[in-house]
C-alpha positions in Angstrom: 125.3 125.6 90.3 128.5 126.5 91.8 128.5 122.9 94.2 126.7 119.2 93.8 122.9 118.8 95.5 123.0 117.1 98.5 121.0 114.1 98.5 118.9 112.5 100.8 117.5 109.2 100.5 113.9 108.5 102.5 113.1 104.7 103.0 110.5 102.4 104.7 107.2 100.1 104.1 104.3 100.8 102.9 102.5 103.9 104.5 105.2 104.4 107.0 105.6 107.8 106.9 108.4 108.5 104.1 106.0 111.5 102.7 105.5 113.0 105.6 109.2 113.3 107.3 110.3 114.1 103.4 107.9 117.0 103.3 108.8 117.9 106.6 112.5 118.2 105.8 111.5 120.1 102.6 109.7 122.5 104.5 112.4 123.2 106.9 115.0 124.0 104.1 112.6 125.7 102.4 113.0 126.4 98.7 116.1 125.1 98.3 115.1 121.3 98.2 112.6 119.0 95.8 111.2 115.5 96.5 111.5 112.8 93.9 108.9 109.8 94.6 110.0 106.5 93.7 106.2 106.0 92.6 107.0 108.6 89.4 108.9 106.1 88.2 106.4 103.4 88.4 106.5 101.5 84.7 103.6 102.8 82.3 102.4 99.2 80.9 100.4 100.7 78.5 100.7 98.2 75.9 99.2 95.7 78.9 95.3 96.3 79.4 93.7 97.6 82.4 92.4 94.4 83.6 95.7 92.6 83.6 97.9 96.0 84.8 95.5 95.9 88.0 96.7 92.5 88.7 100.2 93.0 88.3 103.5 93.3 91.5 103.5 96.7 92.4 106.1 96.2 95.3 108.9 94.4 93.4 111.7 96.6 92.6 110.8 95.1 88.6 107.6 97.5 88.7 110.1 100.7 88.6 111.9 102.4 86.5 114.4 103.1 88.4 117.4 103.2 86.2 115.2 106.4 84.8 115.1 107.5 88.2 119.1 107.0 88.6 119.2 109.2 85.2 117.1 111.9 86.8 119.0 112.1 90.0 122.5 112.4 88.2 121.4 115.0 86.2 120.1 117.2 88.7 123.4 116.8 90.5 124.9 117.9 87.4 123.0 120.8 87.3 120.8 120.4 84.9 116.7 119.9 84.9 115.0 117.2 84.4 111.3 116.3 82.9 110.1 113.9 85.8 107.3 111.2 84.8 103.7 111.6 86.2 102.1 108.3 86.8 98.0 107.3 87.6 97.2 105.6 90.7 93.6 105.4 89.0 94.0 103.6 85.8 97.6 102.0 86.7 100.2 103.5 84.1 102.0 107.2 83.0 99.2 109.3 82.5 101.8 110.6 79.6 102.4 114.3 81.3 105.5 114.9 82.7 106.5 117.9 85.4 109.8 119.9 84.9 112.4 120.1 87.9 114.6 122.4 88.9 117.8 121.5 89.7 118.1 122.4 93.9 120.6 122.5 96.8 118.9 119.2 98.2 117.5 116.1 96.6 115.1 114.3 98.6 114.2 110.6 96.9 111.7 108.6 99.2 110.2 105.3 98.3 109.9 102.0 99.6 112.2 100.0 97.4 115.4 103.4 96.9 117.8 101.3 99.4 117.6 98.5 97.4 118.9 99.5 94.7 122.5 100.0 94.5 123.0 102.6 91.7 121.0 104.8 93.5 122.4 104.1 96.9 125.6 105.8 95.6 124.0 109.0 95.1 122.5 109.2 98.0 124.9 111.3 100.7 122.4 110.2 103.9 120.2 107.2 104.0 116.8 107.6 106.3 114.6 104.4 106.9 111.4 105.1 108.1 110.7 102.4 111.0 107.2 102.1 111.8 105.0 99.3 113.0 103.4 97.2 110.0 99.5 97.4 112.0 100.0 101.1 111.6 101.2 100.7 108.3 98.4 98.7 107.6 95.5 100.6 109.0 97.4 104.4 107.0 97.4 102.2 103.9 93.9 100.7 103.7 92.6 104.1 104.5 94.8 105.8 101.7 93.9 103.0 99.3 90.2 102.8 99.6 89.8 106.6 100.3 92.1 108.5 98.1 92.8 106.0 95.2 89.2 104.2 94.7 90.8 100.7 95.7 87.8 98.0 97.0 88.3 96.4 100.4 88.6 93.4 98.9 91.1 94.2 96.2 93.0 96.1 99.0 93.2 92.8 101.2 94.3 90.5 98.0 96.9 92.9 97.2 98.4 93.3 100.8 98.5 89.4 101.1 99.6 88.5 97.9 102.5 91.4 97.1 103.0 94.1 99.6 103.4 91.9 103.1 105.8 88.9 100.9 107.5 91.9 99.5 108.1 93.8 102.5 109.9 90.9 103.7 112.1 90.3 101.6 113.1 93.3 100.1 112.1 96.3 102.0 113.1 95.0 105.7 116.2 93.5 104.4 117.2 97.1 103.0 117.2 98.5 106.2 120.9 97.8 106.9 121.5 100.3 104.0 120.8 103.4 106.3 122.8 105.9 108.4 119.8 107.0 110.2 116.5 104.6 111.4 113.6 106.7 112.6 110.8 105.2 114.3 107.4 107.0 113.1 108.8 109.3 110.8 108.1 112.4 111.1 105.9 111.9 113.8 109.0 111.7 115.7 109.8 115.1 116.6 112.9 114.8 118.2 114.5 112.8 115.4 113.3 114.8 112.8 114.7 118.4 114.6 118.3 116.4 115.0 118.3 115.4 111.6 117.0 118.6 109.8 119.5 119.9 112.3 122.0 117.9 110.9 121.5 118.3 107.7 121.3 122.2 107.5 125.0 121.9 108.8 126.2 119.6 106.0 124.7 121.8 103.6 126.4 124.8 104.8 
């Protein structure tokens, strides 16, 4: 590649809308862009059974792999491919595949946890947080989780109490001061996302 990727980091809570302005912005610059999900780089636990993997912090920065991520992003700024992890939302862990990338123009990294991180903060060439309101953010990820990945009710309401709200709090929110850019709702937000997409197409000229 004849100059480095651009990359753009996309950050928020749970269910704020991080997929949806990231696919947005992917569609806009069409093929020259990929989107890597912090939730690849969830940690397999395979050697930890099922019944205690289910029970473990998915919402502490400690449940990624993120130096792997780090590795990923700073060889496809290099120019070369990468084989990116494939993890289960079923059954908790890698499902041991893997899906070869492409090295693009623009990098797109979303997650929930990316700004806290500061290894991969310096990659990152413009930081996004996703602001959305944490009932809506509730209600999208109770209907995700229970309709898309299998998750009981109850399981759903133990998790949110004991992990995701505690760990919103004091890692996600806090990472907010990280950004160049907050968006309320994503890209529900139509006018934000057309003057940053805007934006962006002129730094990547």
């Amino acid at each position: 590649m004849d100059c480095s990727p651009f990359v753009i980091g996309v950050a928020g809570g749970t269910a704020s809308g991080k997929t949806t302005l990231s696919t947005k912005l992917k569609q806009a610059i069409a093929d020259d862009a990929i989107i890597l999900s912090h939730d690849f780089y969830y940690r397999a636990n395979s050697e930890i059974p099922f019944e205690q993997r289910i029970k473990l912090n998915y919402d502490h920065p400690n449940a990624f792999d993120t130096d792997l991520l780090v590795e990923d992003v700073k060889k496809l700024k290099s120019g070369r491919a990468i084989d990116r992890p494939v993890y289960s939302f079923v059954t908790y862990t890698r499902t041991g595949e893997t899906v070869h990338v492409e090295p693009t123009r623009v990098i797109i990294v979303e997650g929930i946890l990316i700004f806290e991180n500061k290894d991969l903060l310096d990659l990152m060439d413009i930081k996004v947080f996703v602001d959305t309101d944490a009932d809506i953010r509730l209600l999208r990820r109770l209907t995700r989780d229970v309709k898309e990945r299998g998750r009981s009710l109850d399981s759903f309401i133990a998790q949110y109490i004991n992990t995701v709200k505690p760990m919103h709090e004091q890692f996600v929110e806090p990472s907010k001061k990280n950004a160049d850019i907050i968006i309320p709702q994503g890209g529900e937000n139509p006018v934000a996302l057309h003057m940053l997409i805007d934006h962006i197409k002129a730094l990547i000229r």
